[in-house]
N, C-alpha and C positions, 0 to 999 in steps of 0.2 A: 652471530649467524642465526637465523631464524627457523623454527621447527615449528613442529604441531602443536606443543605446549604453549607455546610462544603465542604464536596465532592467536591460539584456542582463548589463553589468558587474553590479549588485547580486545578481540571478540565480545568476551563476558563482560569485560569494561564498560567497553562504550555502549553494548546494548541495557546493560543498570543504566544508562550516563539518557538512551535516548527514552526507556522508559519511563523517568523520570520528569524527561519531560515532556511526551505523549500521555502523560496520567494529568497533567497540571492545565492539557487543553480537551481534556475527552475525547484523546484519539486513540484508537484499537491502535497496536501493529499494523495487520493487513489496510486497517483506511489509508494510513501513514504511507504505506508502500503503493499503495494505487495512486494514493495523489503524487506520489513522487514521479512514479512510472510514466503517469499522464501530463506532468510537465515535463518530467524527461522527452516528450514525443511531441513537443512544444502547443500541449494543452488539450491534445486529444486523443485517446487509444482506444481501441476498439476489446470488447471482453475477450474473446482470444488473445491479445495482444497481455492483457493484465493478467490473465490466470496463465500465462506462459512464462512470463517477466516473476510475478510475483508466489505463483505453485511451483516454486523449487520442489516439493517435497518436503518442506517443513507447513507449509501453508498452504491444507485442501482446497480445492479448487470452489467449494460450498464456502468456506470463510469469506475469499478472494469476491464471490456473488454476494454475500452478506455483506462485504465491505462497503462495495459497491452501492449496494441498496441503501445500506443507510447514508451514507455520503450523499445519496440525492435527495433521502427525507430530509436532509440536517441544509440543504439544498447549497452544499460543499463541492458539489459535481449534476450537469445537467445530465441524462439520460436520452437515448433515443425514444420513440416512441414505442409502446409496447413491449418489443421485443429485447430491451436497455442492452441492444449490441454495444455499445460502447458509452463511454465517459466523456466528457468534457468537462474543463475548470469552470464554476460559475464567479463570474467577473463579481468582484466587491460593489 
């Protein structure tokens, strides 16, 4: 049967399991999880859309913009113009 220990253990697992391999490609956490969000949404979400999806409350809603940003410098994600309301995947 499964409890809060249980969880909590599998949990810790695979986040060692995905850090390890988010450190091997120079991706934060929060990049990781906006790009996931934003293909989850079939390649475009809007910044309400990502800091709602990925500001549980473990991750400020300032990381979430930070992520963001640098995902468009690294040019991993297009931006709107100016006001970078939202994300888009940049095609390879």
């Amino acid at each position: 049967m499964l409890n809060p220990q249980i969880t909590g253990k599998a949990e810790r697992a695979l986040g060692a399991i995905l850090d390890r391999l988010l450190a091997r490609t120079g991706t934060s956490f929060p990049q990781w999880a906006a790009l996931a969000v934003t293909a989850a949404k079939g390649g475009s979400a809007g910044r309400d859309q990502l800091v709602a999806a990925i500001g549980d409350g473990k991750i400020p809603e300032s990381a979430v913009l930070t992520a963001i940003s640098e995902l468009a410098a690294a040019g991993r994600v297009l931006t709107t113009v100016a006001s970078r309301a939202s994300a888009e995947l940049a095609s390879e």
